[in-house]
CHARMM-style PDB file with segment names, atoms N, HN, CA, C and O in Angstrom:
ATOM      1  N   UNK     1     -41.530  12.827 -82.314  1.00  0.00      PROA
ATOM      2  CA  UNK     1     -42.086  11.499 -82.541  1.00  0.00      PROA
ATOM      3  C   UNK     1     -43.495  11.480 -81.965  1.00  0.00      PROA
ATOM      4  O   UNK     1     -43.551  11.957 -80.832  1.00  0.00      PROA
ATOM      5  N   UNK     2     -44.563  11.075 -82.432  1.00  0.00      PROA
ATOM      6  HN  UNK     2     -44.518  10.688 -83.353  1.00  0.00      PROA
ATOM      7  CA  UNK     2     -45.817  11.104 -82.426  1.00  0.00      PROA
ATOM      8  C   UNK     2     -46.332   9.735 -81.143  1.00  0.00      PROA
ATOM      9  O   UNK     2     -45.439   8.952 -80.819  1.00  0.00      PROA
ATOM     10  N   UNK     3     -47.288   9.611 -80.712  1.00  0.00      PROA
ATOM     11  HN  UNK     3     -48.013  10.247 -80.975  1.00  0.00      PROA
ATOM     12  CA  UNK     3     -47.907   8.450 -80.169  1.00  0.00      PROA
ATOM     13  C   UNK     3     -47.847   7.762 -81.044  1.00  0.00      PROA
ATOM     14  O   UNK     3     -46.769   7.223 -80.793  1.00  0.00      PROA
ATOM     15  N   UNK     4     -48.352   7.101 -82.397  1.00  0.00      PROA
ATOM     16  HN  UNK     4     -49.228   7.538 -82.601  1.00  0.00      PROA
ATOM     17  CA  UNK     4     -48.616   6.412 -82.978  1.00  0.00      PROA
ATOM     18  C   UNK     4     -46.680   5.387 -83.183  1.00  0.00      PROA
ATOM     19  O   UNK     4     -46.384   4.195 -83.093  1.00  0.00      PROA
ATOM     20  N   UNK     5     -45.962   6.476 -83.432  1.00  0.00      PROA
ATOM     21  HN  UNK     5     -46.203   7.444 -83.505  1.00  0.00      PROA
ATOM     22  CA  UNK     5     -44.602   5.652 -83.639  1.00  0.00      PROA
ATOM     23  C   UNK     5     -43.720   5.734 -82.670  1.00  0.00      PROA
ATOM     24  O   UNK     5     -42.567   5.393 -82.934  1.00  0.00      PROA
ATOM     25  N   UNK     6     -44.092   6.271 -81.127  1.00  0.00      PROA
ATOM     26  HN  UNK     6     -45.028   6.548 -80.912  1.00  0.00      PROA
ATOM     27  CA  UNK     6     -43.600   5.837 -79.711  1.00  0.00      PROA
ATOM     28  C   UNK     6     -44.523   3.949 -79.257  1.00  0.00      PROA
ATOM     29  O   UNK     6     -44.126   3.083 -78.478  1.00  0.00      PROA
ATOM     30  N   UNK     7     -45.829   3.970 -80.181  1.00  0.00      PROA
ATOM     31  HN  UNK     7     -46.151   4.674 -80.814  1.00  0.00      PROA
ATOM     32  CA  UNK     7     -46.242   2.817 -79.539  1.00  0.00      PROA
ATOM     33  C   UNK     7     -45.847   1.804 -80.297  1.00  0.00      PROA
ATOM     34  O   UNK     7     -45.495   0.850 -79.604  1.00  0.00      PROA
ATOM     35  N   UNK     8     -45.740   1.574 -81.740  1.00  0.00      PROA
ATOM     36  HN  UNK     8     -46.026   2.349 -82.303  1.00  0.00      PROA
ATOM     37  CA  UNK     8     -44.765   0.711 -82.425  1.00  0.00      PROA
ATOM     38  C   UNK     8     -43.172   0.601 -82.173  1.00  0.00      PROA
ATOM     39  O   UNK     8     -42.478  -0.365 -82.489  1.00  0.00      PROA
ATOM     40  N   UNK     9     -42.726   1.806 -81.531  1.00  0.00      PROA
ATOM     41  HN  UNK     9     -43.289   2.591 -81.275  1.00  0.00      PROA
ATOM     42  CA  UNK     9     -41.652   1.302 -81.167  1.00  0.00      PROA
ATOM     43  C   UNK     9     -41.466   0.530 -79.785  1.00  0.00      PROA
ATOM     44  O   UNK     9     -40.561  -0.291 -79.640  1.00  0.00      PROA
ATOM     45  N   UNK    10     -42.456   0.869 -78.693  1.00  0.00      PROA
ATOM     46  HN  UNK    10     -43.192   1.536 -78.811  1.00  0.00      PROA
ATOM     47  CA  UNK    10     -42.824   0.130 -77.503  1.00  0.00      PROA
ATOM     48  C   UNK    10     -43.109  -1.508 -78.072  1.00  0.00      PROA
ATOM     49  O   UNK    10     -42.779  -2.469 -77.378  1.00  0.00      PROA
ATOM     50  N   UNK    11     -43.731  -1.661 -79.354  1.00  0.00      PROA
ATOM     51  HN  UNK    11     -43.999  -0.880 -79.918  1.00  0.00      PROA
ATOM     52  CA  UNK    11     -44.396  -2.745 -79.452  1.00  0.00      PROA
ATOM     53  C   UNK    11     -43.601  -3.967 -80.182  1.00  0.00      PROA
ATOM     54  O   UNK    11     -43.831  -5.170 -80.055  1.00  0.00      PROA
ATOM     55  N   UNK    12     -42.404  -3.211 -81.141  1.00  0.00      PROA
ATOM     56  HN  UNK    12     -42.217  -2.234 -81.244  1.00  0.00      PROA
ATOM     57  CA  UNK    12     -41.031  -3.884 -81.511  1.00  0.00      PROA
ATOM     58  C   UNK    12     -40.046  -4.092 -80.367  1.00  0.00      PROA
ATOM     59  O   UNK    12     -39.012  -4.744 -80.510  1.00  0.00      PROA
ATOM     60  N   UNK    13     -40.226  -3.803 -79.803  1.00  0.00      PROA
ATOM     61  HN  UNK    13     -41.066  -3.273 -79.688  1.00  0.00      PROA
ATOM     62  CA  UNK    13     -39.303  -3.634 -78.508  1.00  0.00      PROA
ATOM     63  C   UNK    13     -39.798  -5.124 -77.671  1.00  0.00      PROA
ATOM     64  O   UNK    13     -39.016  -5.959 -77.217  1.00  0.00      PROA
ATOM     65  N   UNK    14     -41.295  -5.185 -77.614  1.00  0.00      PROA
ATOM     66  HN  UNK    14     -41.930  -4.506 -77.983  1.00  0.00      PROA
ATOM     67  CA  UNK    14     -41.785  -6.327 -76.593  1.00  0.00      PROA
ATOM     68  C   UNK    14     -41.372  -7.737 -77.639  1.00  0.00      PROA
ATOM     69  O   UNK    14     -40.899  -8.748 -77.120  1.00  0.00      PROA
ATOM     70  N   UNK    15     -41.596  -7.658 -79.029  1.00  0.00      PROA
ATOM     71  HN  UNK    15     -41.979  -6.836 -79.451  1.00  0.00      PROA
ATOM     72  CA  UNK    15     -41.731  -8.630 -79.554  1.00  0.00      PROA
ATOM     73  C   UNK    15     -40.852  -9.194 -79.689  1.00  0.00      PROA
ATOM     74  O   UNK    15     -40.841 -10.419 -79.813  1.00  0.00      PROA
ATOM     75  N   UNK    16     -39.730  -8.363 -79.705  1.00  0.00      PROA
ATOM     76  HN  UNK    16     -39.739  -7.368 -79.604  1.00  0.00      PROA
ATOM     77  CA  UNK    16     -38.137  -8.809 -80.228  1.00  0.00      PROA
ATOM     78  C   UNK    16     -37.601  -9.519 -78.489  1.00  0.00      PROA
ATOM     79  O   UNK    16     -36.903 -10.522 -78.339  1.00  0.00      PROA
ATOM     80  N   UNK    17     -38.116  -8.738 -77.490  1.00  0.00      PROA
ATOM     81  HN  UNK    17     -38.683  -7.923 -77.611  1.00  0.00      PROA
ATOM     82  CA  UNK    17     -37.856  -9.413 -75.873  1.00  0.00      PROA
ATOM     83  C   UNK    17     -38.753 -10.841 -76.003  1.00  0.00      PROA
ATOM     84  O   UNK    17     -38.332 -11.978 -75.788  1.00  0.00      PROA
ATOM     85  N   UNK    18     -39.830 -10.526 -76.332  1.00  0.00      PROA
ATOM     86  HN  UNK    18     -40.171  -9.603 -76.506  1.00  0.00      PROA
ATOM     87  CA  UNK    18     -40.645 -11.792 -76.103  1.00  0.00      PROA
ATOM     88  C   UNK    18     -39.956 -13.005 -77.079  1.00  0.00      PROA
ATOM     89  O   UNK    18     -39.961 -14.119 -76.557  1.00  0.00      PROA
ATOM     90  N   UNK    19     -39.509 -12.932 -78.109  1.00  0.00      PROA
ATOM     91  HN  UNK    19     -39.505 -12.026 -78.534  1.00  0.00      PROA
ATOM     92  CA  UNK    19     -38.636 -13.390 -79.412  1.00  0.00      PROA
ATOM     93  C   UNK    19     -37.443 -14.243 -78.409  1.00  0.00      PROA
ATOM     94  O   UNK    19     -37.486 -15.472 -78.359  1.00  0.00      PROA
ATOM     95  N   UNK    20     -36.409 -13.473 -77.643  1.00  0.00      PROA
ATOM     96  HN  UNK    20     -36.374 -12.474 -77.683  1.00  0.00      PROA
ATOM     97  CA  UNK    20     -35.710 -13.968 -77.337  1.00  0.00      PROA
ATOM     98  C   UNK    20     -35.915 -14.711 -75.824  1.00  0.00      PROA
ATOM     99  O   UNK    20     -35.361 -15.713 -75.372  1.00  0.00      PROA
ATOM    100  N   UNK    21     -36.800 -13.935 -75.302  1.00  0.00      PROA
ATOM    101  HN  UNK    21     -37.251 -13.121 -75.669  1.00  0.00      PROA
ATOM    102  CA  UNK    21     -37.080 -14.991 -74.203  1.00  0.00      PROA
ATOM    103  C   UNK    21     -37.402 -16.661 -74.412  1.00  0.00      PROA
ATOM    104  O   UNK    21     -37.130 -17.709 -73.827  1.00  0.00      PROA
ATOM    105  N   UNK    22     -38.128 -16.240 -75.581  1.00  0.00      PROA
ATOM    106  HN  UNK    22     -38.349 -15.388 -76.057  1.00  0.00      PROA
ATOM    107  CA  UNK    22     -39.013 -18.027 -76.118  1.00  0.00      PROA
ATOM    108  C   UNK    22     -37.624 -18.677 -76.487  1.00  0.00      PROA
ATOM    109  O   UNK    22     -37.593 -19.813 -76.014  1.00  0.00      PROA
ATOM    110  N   UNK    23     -36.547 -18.386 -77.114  1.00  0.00      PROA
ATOM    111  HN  UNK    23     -36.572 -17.464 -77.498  1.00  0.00      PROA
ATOM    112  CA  UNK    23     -35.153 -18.859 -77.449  1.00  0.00      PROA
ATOM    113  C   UNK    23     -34.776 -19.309 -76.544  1.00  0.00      PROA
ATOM    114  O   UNK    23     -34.601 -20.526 -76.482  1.00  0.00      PROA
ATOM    115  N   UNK    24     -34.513 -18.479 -75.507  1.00  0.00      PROA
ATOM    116  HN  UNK    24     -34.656 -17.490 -75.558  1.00  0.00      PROA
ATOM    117  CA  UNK    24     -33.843 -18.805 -74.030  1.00  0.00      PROA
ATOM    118  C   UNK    24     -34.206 -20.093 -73.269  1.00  0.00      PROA
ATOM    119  O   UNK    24     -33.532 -20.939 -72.681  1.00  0.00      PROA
ATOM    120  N   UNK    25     -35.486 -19.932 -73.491  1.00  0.00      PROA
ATOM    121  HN  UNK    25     -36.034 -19.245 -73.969  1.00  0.00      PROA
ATOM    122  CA  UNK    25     -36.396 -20.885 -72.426  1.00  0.00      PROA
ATOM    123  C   UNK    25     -36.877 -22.550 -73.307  1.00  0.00      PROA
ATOM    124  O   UNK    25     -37.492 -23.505 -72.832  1.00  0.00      PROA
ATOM    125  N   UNK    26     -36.392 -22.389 -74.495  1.00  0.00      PROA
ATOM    126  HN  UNK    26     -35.893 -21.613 -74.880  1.00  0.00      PROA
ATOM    127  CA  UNK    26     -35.919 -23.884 -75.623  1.00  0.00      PROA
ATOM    128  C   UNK    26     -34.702 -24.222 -74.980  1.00  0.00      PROA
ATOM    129  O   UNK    26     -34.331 -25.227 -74.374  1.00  0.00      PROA
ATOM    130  N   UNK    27     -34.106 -23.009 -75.292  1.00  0.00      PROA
ATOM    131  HN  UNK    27     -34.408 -22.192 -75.784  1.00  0.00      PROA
ATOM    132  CA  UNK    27     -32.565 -23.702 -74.803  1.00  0.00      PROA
ATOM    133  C   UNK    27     -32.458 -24.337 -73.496  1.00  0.00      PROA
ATOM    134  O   UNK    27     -32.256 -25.551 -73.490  1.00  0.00      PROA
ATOM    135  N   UNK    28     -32.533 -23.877 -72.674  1.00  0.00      PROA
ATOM    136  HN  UNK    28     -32.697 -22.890 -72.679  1.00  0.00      PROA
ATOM    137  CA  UNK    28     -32.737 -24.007 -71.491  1.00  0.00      PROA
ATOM    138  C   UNK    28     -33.317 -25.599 -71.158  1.00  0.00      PROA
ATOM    139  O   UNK    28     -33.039 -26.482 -70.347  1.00  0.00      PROA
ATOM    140  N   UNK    29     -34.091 -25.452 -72.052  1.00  0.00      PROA
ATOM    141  HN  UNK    29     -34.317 -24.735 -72.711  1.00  0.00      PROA
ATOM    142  CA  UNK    29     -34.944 -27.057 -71.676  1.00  0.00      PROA
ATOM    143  C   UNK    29     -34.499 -28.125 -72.427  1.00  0.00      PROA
ATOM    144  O   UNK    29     -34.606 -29.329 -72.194  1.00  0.00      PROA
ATOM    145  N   UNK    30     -33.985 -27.544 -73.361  1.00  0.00      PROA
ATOM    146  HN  UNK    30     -33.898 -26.566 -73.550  1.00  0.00      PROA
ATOM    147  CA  UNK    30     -32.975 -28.693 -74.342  1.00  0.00      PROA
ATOM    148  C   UNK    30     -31.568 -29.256 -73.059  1.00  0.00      PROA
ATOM    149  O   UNK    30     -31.141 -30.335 -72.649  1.00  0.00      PROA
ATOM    150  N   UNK    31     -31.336 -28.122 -72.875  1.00  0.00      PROA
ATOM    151  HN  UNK    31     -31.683 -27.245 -73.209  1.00  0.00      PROA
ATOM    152  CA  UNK    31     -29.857 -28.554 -71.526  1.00  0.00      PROA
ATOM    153  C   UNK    31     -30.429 -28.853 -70.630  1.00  0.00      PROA
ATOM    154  O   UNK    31     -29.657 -29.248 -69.757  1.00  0.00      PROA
ATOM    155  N   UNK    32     -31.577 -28.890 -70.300  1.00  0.00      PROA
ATOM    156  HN  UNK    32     -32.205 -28.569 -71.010  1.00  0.00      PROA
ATOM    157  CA  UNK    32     -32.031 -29.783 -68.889  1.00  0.00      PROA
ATOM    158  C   UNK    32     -32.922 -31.320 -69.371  1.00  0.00      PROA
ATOM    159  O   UNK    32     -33.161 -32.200 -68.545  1.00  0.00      PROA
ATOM    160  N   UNK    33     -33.214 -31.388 -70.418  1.00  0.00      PROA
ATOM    161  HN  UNK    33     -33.019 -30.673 -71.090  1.00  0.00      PROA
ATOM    162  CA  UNK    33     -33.475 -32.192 -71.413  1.00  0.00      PROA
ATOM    163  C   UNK    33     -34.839 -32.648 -70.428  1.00  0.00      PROA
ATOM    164  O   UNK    33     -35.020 -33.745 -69.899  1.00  0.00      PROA
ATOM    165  N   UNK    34     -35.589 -31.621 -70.380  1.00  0.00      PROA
ATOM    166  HN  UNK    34     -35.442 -30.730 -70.809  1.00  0.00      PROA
ATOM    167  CA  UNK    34     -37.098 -31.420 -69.770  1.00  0.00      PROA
ATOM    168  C   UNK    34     -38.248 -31.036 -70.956  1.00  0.00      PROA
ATOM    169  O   UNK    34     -38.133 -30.333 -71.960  1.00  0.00      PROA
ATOM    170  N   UNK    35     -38.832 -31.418 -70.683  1.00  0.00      PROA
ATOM    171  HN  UNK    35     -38.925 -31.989 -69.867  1.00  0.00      PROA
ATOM    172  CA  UNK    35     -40.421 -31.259 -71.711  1.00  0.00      PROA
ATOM    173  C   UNK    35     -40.909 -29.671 -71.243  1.00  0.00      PROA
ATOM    174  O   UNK    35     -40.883 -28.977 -70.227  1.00  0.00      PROA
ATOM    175  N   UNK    36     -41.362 -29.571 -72.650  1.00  0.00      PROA
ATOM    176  HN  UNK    36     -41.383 -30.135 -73.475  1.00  0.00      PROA
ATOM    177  CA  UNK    36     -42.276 -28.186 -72.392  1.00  0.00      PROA
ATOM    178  C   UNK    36     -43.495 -28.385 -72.230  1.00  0.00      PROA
ATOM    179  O   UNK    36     -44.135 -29.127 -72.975  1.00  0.00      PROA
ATOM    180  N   UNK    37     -44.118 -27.616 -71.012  1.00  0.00      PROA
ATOM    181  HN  UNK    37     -43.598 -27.013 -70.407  1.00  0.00      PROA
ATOM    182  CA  UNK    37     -45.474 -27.947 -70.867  1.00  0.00      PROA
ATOM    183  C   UNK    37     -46.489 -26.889 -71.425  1.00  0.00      PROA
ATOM    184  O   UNK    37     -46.442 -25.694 -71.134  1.00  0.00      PROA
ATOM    185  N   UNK    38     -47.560 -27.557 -72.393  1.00  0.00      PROA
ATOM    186  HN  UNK    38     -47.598 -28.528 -72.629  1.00  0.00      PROA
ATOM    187  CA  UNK    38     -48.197 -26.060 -72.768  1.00  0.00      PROA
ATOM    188  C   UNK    38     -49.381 -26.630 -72.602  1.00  0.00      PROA
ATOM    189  O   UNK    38     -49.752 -27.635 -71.996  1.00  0.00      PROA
ATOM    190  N   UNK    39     -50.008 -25.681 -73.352  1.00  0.00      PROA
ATOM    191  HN  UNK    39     -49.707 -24.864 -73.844  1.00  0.00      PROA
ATOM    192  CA  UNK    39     -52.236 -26.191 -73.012  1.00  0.00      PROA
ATOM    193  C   UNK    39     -52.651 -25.902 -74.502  1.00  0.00      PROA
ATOM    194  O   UNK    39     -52.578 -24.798 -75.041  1.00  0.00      PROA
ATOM    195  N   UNK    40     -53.063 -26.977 -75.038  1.00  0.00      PROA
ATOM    196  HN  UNK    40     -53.122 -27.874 -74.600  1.00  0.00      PROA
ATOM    197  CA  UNK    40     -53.306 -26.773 -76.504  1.00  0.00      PROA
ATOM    198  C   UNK    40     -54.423 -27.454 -76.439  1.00  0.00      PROA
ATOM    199  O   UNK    40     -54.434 -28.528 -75.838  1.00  0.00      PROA
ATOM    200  N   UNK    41     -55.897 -26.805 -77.223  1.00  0.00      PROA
ATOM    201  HN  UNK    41     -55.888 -25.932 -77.712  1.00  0.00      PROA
ATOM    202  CA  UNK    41     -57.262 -27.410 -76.817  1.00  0.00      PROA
ATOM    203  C   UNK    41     -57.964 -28.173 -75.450  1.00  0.00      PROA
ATOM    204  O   UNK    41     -58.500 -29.228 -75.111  1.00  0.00      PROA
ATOM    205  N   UNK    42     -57.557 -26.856 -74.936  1.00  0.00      PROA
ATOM    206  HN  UNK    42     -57.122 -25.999 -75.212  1.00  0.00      PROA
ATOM    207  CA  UNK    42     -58.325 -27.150 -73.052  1.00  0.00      PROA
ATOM    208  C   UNK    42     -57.233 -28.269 -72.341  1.00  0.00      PROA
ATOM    209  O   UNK    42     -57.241 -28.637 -71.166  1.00  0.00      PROA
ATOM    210  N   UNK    43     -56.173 -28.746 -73.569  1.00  0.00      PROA
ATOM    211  HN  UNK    43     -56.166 -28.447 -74.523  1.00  0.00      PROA
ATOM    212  CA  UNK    43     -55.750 -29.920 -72.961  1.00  0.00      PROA
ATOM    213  C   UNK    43     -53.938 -29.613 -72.600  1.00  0.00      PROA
ATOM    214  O   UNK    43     -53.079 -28.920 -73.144  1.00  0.00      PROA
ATOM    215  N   UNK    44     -53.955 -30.572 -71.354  1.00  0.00      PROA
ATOM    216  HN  UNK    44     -54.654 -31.135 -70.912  1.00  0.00      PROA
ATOM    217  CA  UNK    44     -52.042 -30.225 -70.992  1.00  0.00      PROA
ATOM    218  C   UNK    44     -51.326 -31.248 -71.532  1.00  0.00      PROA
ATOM    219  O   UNK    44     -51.448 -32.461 -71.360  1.00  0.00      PROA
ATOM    220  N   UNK    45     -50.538 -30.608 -72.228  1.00  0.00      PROA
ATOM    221  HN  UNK    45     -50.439 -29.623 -72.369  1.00  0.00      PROA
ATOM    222  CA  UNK    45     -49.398 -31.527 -73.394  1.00  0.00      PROA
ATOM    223  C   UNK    45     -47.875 -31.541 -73.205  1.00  0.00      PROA
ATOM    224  O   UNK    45     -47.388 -30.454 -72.893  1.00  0.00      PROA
ATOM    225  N   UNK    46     -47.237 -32.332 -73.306  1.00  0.00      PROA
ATOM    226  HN  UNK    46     -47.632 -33.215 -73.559  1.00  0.00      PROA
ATOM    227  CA  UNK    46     -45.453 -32.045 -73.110  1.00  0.00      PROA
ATOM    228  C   UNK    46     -45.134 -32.163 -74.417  1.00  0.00      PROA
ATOM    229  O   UNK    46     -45.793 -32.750 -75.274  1.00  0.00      PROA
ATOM    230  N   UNK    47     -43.820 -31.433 -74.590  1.00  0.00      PROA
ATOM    231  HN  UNK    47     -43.284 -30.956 -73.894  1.00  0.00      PROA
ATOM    232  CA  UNK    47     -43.474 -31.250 -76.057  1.00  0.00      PROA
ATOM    233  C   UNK    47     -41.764 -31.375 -75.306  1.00  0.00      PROA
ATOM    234  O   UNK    47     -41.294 -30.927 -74.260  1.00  0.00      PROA
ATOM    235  N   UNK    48     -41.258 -32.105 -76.291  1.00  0.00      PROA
ATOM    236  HN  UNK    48     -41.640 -32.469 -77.140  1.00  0.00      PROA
ATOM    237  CA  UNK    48     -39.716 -32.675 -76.143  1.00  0.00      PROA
ATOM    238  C   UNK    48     -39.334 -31.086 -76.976  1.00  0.00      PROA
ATOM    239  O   UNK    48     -39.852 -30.543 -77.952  1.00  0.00      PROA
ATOM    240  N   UNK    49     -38.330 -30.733 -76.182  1.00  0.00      PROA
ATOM    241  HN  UNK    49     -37.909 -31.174 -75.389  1.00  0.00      PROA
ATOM    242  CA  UNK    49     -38.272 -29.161 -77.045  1.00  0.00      PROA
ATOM    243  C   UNK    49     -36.969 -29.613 -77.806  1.00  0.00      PROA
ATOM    244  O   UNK    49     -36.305 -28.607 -78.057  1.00  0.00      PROA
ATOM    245  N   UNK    50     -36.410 -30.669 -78.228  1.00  0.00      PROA
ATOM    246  HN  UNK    50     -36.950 -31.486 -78.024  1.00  0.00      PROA
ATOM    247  CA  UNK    50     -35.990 -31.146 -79.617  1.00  0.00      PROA
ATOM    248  C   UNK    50     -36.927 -31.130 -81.046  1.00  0.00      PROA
ATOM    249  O   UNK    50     -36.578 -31.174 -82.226  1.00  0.00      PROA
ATOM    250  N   UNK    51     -37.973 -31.064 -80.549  1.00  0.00      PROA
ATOM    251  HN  UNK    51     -38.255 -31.028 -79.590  1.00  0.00      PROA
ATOM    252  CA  UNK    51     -39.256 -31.344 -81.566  1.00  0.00      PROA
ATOM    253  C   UNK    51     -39.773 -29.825 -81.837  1.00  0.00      PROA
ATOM    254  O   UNK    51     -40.818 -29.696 -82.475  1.00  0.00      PROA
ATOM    255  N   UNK    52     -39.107 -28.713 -81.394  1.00  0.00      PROA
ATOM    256  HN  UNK    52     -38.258 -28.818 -80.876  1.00  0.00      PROA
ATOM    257  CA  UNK    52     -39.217 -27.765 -81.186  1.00  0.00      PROA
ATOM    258  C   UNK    52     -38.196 -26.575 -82.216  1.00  0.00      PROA
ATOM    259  O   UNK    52     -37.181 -25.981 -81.851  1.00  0.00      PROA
ATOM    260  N   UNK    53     -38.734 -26.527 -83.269  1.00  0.00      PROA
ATOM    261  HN  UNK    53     -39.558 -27.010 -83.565  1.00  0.00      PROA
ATOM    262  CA  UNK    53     -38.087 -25.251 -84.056  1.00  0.00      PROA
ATOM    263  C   UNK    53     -37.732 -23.984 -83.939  1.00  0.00      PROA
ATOM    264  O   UNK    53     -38.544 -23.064 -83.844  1.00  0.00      PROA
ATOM    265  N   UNK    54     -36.592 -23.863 -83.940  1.00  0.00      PROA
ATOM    266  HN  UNK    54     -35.932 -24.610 -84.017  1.00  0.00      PROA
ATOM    267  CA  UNK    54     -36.222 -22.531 -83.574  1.00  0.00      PROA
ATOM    268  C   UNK    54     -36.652 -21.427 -84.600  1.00  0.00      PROA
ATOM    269  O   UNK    54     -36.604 -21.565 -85.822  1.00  0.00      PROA
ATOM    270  N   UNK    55     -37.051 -20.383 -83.971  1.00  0.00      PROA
ATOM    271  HN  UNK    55     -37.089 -20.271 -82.978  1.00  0.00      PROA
ATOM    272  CA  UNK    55     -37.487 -19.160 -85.168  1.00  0.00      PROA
ATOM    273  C   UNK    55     -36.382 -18.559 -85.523  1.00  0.00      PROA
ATOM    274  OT1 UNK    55     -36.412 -17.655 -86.358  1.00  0.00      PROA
TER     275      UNK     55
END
């Protein structure tokens, strides 16, 4: 196996972790029925993670 398809597989590997972490951490806030806090145009926003689509 070459560098080129050891680093796509490193890089499917993060996306599919990063994939389910973002799942986890909806859920999570749906059962604590807490807002998500993010930064969207310099600015800090809460998002009801009901309002929040699952991928």
């Amino acid at each position: 196996m070459g560098i080129k398809e050891q680093l796509q597989e490193l890089e499917d590997k993060i996306s599919k972790g990063l994939d389910e972490a973002y799942k986890k951490m909806v859920e999570f806030k749906k059962h604590k029925k807490s807002p998500i806090i993010v930064s969207k145009d310099g600015k800090i926003i809460k998002i009801q993670p009901e309002k929040i689509q699952q991928r």
